[in-house]
C-alpha positions in Angstrom: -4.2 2.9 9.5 -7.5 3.0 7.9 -6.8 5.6 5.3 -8.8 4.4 2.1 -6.8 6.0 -0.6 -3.8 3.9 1.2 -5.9 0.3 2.1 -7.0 0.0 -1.9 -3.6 1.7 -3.5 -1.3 -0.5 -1.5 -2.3 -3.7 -2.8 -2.5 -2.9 -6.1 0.6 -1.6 -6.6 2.2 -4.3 -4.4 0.6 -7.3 -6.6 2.0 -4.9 -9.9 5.8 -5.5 -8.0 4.7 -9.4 -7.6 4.4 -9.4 -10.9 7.4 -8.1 -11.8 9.0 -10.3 -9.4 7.6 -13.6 -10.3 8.4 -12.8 -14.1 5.2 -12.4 -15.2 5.3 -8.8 -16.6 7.6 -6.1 -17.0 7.1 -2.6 -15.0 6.3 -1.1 -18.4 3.6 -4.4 -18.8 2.2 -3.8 -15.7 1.9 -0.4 -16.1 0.1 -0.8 -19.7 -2.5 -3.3 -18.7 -3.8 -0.8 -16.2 -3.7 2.1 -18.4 -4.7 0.9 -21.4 -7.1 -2.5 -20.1 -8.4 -0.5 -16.8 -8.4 3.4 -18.3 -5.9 4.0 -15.4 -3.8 7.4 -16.3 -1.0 6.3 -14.4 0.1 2.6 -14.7 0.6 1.2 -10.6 4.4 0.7 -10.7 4.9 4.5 -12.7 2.9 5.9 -9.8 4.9 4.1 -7.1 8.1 5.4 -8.5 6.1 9.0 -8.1 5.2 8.4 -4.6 8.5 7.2 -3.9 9.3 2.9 -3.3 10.5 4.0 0.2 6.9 6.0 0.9 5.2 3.0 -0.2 7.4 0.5 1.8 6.9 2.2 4.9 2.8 2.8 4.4 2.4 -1.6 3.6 4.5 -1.6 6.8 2.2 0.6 8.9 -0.6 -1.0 7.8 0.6 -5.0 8.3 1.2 -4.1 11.5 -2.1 -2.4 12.1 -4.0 -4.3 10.3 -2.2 -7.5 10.7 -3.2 -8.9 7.3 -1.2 -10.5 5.1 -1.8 -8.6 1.8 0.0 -5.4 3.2 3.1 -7.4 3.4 5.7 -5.6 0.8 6.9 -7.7 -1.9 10.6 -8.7 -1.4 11.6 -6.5 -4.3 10.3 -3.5 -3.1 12.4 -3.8 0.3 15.6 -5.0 -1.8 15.0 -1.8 -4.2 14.2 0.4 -1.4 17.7 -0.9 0.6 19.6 -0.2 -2.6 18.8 3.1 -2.8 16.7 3.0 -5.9 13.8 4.7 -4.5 11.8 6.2 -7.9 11.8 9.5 -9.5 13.6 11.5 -6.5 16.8 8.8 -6.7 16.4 8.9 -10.4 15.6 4.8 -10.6 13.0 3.0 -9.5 11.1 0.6 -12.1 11.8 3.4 -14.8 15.2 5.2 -14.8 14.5 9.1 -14.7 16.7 11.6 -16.2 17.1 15.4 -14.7 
């Protein structure tokens, strides 16, 4: 596990799911500060749900355990989205709802 891309993306996106979690920002907050305050083109949480929230569960996974460091641990709303099925674009919901 020591795939850059993968080490820096991770814990961005993860901390953007905190976020939303702890009721600090919506998705679509999230995903504006980093477009709009950082010149991202993609805000973190809109890229996860392109990736796919079960793709990203399972990379902070793989790299906890290789790594063994605590900032790869997945936010408990990723694994309770990911366990209800609502995996991003490909399921049609993730932190945006997606139409065909």
């Amino acid at each position: 596990p020591g795939f850059v891309s993968n080490r820096v993306l991770m814990p961005m996106i993860n901390e953007g799911i905190y976020c939303v979690q702890e009721g600090i920002a919506t998705a679509e907050g999230v995903d504006t500060v980093m477009k709009l305050g950082m010149k991202h083109p993609l805000g973190p949480l809109a890229l996860a749900d392109l990736i796919g929230l079960d793709v990203c569960l399972a990379i902070m996974k793989v790299l906890q355990e290789g790594l063994d460091v605590q900032k790869y641990r997945p936010a408990p709303l990723l694994e309770k989205m990911v366990a209800q099925g609502q995996l991003g674009r490909k399921s049609g919901q993730g932190f945006y709802a997606y139409r065909d």
